[in-house]
MIGUKE-251562 format. One record per residue (C-alpha): residue in three letters; z, y, x. Coordinates in steps of 0.02 Angstrom, whole numbers, plus 50000, padded with zeros to 5 digits. Layout:
<nodes>
+------+-------+-------+-------+
: rest :    pz :    py :    px :
+------+-------+-------+-------+
:  Ala :     Z :     Y :     X :
...
+------+-------+-------+-------+
</nodes>
This chain:
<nodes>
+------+-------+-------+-------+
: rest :    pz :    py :    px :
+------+-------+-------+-------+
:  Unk : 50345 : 49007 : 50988 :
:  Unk : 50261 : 48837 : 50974 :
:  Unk : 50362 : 48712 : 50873 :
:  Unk : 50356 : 48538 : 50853 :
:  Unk : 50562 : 48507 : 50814 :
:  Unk : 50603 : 48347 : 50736 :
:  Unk : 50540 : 48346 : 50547 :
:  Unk : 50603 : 48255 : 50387 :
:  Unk : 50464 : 48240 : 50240 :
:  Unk : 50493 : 48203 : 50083 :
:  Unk : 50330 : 48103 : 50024 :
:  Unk : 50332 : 48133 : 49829 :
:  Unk : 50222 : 47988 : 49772 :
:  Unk : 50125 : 47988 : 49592 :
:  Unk : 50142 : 47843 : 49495 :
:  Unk : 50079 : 47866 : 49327 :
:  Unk : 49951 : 47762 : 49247 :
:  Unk : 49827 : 47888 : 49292 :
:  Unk : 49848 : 47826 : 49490 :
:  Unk : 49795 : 47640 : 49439 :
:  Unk : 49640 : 47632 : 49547 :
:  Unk : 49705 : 47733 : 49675 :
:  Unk : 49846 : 47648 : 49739 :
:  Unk : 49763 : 47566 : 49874 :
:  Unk : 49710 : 47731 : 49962 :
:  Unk : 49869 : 47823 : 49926 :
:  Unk : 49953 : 47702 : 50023 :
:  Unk : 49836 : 47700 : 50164 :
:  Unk : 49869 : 47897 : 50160 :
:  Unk : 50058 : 47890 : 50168 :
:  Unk : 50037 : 47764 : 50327 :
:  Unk : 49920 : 47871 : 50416 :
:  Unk : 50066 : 48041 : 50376 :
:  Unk : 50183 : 47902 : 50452 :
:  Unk : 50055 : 47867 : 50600 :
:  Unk : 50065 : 48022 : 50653 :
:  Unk : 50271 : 48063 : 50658 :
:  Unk : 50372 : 48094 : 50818 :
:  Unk : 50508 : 47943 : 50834 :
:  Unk : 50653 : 48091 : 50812 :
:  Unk : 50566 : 48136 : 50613 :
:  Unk : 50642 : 48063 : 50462 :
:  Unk : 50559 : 48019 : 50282 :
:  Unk : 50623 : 47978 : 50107 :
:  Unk : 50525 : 47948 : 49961 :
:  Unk : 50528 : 47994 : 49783 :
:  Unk : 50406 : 47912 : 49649 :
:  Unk : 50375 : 47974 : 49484 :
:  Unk : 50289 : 47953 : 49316 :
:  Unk : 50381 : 47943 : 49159 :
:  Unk : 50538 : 47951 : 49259 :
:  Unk : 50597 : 48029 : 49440 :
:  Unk : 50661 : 47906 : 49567 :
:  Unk : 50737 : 47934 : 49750 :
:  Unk : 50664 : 47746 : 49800 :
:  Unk : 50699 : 47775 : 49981 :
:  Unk : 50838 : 47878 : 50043 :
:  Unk : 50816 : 47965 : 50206 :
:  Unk : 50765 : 47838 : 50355 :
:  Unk : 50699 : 47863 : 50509 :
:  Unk : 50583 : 47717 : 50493 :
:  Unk : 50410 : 47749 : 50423 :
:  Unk : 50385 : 47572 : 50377 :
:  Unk : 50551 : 47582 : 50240 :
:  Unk : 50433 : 47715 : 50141 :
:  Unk : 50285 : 47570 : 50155 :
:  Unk : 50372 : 47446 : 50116 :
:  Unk : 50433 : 47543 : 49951 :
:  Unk : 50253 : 47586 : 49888 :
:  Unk : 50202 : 47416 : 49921 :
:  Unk : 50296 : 47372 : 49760 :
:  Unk : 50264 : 47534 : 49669 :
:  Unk : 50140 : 47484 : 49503 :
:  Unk : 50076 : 47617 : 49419 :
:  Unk : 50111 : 47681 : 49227 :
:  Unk : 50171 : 47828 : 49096 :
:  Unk : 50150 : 47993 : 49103 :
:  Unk : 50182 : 48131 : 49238 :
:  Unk : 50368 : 48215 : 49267 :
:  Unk : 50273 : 48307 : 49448 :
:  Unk : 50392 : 48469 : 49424 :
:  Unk : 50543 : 48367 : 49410 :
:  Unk : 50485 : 48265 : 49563 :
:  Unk : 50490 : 48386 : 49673 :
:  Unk : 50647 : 48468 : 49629 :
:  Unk : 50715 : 48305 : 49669 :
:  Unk : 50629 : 48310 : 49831 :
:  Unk : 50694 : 48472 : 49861 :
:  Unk : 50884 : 48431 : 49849 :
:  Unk : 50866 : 48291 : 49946 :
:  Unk : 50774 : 48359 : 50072 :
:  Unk : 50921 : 48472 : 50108 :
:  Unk : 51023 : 48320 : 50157 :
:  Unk : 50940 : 48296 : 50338 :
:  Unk : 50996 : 48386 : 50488 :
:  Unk : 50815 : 48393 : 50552 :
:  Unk : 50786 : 48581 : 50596 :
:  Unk : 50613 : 48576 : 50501 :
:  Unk : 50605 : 48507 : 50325 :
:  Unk : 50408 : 48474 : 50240 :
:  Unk : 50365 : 48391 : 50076 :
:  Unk : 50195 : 48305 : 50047 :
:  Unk : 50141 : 48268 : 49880 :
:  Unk : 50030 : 48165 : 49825 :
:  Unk : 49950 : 48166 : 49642 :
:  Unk : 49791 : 48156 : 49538 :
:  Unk : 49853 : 48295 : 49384 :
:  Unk : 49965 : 48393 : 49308 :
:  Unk : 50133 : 48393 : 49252 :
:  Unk : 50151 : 48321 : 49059 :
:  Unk : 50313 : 48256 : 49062 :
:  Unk : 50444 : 48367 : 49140 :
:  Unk : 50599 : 48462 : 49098 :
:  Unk : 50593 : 48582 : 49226 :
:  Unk : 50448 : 48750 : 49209 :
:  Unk : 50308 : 48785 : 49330 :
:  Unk : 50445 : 48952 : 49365 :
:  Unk : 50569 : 48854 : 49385 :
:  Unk : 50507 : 48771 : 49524 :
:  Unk : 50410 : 48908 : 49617 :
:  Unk : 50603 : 48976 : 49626 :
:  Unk : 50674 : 48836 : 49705 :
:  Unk : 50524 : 48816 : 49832 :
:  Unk : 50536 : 49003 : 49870 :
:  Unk : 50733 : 48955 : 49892 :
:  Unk : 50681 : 48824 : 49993 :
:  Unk : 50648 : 48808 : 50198 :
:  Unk : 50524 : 48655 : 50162 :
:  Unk : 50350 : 48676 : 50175 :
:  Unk : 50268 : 48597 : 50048 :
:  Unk : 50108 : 48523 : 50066 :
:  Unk : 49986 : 48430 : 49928 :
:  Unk : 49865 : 48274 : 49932 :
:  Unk : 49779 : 48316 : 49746 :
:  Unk : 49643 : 48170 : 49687 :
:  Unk : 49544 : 48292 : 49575 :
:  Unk : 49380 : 48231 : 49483 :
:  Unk : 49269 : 48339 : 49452 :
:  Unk : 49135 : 48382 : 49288 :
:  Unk : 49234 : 48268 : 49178 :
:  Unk : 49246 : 48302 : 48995 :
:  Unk : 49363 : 48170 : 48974 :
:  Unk : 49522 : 48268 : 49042 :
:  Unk : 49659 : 48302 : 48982 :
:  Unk : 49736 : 48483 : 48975 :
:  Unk : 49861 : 48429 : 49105 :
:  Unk : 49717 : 48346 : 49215 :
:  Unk : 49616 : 48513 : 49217 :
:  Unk : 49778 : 48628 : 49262 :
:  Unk : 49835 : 48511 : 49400 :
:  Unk : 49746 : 48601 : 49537 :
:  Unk : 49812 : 48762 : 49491 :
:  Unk : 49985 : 48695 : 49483 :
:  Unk : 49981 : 48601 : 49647 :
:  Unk : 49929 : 48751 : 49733 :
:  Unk : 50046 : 48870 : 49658 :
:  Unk : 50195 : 48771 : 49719 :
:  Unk : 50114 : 48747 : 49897 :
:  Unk : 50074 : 48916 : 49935 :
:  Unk : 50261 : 48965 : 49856 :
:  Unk : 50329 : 48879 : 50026 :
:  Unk : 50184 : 48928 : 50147 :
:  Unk : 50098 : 48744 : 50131 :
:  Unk : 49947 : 48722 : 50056 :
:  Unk : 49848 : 48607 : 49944 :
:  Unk : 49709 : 48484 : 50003 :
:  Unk : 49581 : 48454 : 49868 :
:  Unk : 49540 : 48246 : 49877 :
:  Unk : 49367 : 48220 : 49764 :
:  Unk : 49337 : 48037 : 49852 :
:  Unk : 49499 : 47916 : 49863 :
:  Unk : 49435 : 47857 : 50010 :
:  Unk : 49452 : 48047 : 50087 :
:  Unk : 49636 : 48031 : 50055 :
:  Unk : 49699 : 47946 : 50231 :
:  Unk : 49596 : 48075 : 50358 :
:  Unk : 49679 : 48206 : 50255 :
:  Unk : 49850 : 48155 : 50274 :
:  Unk : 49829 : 48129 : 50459 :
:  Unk : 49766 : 48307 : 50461 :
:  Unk : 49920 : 48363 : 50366 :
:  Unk : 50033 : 48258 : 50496 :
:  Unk : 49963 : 48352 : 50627 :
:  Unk : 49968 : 48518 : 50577 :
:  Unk : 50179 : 48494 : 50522 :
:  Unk : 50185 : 48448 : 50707 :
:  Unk : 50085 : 48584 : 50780 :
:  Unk : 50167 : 48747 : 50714 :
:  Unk : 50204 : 48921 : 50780 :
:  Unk : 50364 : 48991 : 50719 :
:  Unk : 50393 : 49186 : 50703 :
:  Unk : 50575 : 49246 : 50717 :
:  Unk : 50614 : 49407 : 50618 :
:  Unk : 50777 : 49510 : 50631 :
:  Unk : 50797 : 49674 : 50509 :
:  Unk : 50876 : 49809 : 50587 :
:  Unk : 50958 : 49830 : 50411 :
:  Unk : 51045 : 49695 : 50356 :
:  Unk : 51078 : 49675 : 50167 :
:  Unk : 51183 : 49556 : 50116 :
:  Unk : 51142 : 49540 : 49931 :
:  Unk : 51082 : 49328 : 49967 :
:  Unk : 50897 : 49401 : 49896 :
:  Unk : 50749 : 49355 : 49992 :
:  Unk : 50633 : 49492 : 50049 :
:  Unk : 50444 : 49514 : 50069 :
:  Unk : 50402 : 49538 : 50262 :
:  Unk : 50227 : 49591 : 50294 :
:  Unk : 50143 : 49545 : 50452 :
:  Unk : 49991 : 49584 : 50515 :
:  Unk : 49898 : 49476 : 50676 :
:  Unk : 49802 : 49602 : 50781 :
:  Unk : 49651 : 49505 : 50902 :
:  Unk : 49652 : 49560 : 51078 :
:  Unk : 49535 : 49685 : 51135 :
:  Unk : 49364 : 49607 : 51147 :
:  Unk : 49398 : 49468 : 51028 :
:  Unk : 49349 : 49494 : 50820 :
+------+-------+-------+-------+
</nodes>
């Protein structure tokens, strides 16, 4: 069935030092995702670097979240893994039937308490997509070890929840690819599954499915 159900999305914003000449464009990115909401969808916002915050509580205006970044100044290192477990608790707070997290970053994690395990656990838990906006440069022998492993951490957690991981290599490639990241939360099919054999052991289990084309169609 198509769905397009009234979303919240947790926009889980980098703000280490790392960011400092990106800020412009990562704004511009989180107002295009807002550009493209229903009026019924809901937002809150969580910043990190050294630290986690929840700077905006759910709202259901988009402008609240802009209005928050607009003071956000970039420093410190990177606590991502803690960020979005934060996102993920309060994510569960809305009553919207569809839930989405969109992260936005430019490295890895160097600063966290939780592990990369942890975290795939909870998102596995979790009925929030989760979707990534990672900055990545490219050839640079100036990384660090975090730097280098961010794409590989970004896309474990997406794919974890069924999102997926949009590589940025040009800041000013970051708002087209949050609109196309709006529109693809709002333009979903949803399968329903029902086991014939129900156990209740609170376990999830793998479901295979496999998309046959119709005849004449490869």
């Amino acid at each position: 069935a198509f769905e397009d159900a009234p979303l919240a999305v947790g926009v889980v914003f980098d703000t280490s030092a790392s960011m400092g000449g990106k800020m412009a464009k990562s704004r511009s990115a989180v107002a295009e995702l807002m550009r493209t909401a229903n009026p019924e969808d809901e937002f809150f916002l969580v910043e990190f670097n050294d630290h986690v915050k929840l700077t905006q509580p759910l709202t259901s205006e988009g402008a609240d979240i802009l209005a928050q970044l607009s003071r956000a100044a970039p420093h410190g290192q990177t606590a991502l893994l803690d960020a979005v477990a934060l996102a993920l608790k309060e994510v569960k707070k809305s009553g919207r039937p569809r839930k989405a997290l969109v992260i936005l970053s430019d490295g890895g994690d160097n600063r966290s308490r939780y592990t990369e395990r942890e975290i795939r656990g909870m998102v596995r838990e979790s009925d929030a997509l989760v979707y990534a906006m990672g900055i990545f440069e490219t050839g640079g022998a100036h990384l660090s070890a975090e730097e280098i492993a961010g794409p590989g951490l970004l896309n474990e957690i997406t794919e974890a929840s069924g999102g997926r991981l949009f590589k940025v290599g040009n800041v000013d490639e970051l708002p087209e690819t949050a609109a196309r990241i709006g529109v693809e939360l709002h333009n979903q099919y949803v399968l329903a599954f029902s086991p014939s054999k129900i156990h209740a052991d609170g376990k999830h289990h793998r479901v295979r499915v496999k998309v046959v084309p119709p005849a004449g169609l490869s």
